[in-house]
N, C-alpha and C positions, 0 to 999 in steps of 0.2 A: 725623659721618655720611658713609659713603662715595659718589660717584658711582654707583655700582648703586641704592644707598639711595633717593639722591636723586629719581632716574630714576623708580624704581616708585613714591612718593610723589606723582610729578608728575604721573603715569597714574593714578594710583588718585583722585586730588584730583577730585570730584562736577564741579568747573568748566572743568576741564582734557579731560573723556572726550567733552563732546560736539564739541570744537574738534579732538581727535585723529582723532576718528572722522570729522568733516568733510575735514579733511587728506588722512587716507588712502584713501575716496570718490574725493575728484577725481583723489588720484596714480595710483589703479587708473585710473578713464575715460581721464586723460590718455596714459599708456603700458599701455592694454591690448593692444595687438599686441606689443610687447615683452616684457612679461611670458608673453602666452601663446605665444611661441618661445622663451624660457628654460625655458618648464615642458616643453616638447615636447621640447627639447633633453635634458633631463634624464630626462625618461623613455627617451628612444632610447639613451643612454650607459647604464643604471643597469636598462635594462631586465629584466634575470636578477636580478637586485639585490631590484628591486621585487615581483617575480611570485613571488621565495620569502618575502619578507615575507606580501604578499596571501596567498599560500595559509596558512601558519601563521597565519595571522591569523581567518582564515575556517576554519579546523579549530578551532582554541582558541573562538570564536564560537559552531560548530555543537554543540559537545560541551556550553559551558554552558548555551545557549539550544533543547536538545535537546527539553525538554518545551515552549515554545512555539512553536516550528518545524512541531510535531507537530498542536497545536490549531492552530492558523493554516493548516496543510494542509489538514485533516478540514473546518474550516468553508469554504473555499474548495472543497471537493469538493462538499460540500451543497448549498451556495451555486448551485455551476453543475453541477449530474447532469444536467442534460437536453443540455447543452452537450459534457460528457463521452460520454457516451451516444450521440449523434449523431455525433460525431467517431469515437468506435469502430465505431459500425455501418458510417460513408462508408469507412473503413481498415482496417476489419475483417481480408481478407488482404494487407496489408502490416502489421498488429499479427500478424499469426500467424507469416510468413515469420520478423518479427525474435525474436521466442520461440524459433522453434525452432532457429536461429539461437545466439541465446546457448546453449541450452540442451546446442547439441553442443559449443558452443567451451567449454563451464565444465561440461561433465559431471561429472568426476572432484571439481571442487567439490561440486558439486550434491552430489553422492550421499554425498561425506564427510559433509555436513550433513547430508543426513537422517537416515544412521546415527548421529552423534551425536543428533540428539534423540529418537529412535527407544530409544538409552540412559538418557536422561534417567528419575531418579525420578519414578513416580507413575503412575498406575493408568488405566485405559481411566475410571475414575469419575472422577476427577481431572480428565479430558481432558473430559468431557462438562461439570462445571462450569464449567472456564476456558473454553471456547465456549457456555454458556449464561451467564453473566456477560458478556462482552464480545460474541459476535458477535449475540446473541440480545436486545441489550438494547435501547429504545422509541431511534428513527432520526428524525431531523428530516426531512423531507422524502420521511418513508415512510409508508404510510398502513395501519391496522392493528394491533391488539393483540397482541405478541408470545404466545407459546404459555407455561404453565408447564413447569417442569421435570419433571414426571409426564408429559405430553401429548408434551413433548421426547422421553422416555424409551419410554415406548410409539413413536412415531412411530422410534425406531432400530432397537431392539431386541424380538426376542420375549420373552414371558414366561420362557421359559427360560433367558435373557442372550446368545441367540447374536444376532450381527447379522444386519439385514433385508439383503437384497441389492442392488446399487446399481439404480437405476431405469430408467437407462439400458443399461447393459450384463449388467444381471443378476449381476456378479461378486461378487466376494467383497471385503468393503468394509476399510479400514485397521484395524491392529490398535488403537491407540489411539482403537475407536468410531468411525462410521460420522460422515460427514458430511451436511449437509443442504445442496439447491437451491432457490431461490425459481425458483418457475416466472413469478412475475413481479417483477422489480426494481423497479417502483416500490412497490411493497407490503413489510412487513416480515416475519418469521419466523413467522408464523400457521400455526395446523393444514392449512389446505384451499391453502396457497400453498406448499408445502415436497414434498420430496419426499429420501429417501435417498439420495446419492450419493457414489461413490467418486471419490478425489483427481483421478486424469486426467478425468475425464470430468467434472466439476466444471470444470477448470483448463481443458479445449478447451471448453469453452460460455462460459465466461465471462462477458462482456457483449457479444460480437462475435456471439454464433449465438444462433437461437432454441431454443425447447425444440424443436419438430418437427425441424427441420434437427440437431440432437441425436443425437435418436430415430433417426432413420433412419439417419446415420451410423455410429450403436454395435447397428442391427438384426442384422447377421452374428454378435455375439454372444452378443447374447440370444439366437437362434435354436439357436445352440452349447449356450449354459447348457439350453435347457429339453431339445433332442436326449441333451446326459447325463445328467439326471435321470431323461426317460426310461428310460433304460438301467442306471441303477442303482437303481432300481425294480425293473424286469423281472429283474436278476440277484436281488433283495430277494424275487421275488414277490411282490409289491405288488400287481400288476396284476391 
């Protein structure tokens, strides 16, 4: 039997683990200031050392622990909406200032992305399921009976399949199926809580504006949309 041998027998032995572990208790209390400028020492030398370990570390972590990362998020969102919520509303423009913000410095991002998924396979139908599957589906801490998928369907589209127009700026809504607003966020996707709306004007309401303050910021538009319907009417003979 080697001295290695020895050693881990004499640690592993049921009579031995609680006298080691009393040992090394008091040797920690006795030189805990030394120990803790050894350890400080070591991270000031080893510093760039440590911090690329740490991040591969925590990339390798986030990749496998991807899908509880994700649940542990969503529930701590539920958890505190009203906490959230309040926070957005006190910060409201300083969450905007920094949006728009990212949004000029990562443009050329931004926009490659959304042409690729604007590529992607599958159908304006296709698009209206995966958002009635996920966004559409019963919320913990939302009050109300989601809508079916016929009431979904009606509530975007007219009978003839062209999109309803946004609600706010009257425009012409995304080609992959028009989106929906809850006119109030404590509430879920219900018939009489929704309304059709287009990506930007979706994306500046947020949870920062109310619907009114909405309204009246996207009224120059509306006002726009109905002036050339007018008018292409009038050239129609409609009138």
């Amino acid at each position: 039997m080697t001295k290695k041998e020895k050693r881990r027998a004499y640690r592993q032995d049921p009579k031995n683990k609680k006298r080691i572990a009393r040992q090394h208790a008091a040797y920690q209390q006795k030189n805990r200031k030394k120990i803790a400028n050894r350890k400080a020492e070591y991270r000031r030398k080893n510093k760039k050392k440590l911090s690329k370990r740490r991040h591969a570390y925590d990339k390798k972590w986030r990749l496998r622990s991807k899908n509880k990362i994700a649940k542990n998020q969503s529930k701590w969102r539920r958890k505190n909406a009203k906490k959230i919520s309040k926070y957005r509303q006190k910060h409201k423009h300083d969450i905007s200032r920094r949006a728009a913000e990212y949004r000029k410095k990562h443009k050329h991002e931004i926009s490659k992305r959304a042409a690729k998924n604007r590529e992607m396979p599958g159908s304006r139908h296709c698009a209206l399921l995966r958002r009635h599957k996920t966004q559409l589906a019963p919320r913990r801490g939302c009050n109300g009976k989601p809508m079916s998928l016929e009431a979904h369907c009606k509530k975007l589209y007219y009978a003839d399949g062209r999109d309803r127009p946004c609600w706010y700026c009257k425009g012409e809504n995304n080609k992959k199926g028009s989106g929906l607003d809850r006119l109030d966020n404590n509430k879920t996707y219900t018939v009489a809580n929704t309304v059709p709306a287009c990506r930007g004007c979706n994306t500046w309401r947020g949870s920062t504006h109310s619907v009114q303050e909405t309204r009246d910021h996207f009224k120059p538009m509306r006002d726009a949309a109905r002036l050339k319907k007018k008018e292409n009417q009038c050239q129609n003979g409609n009138l």
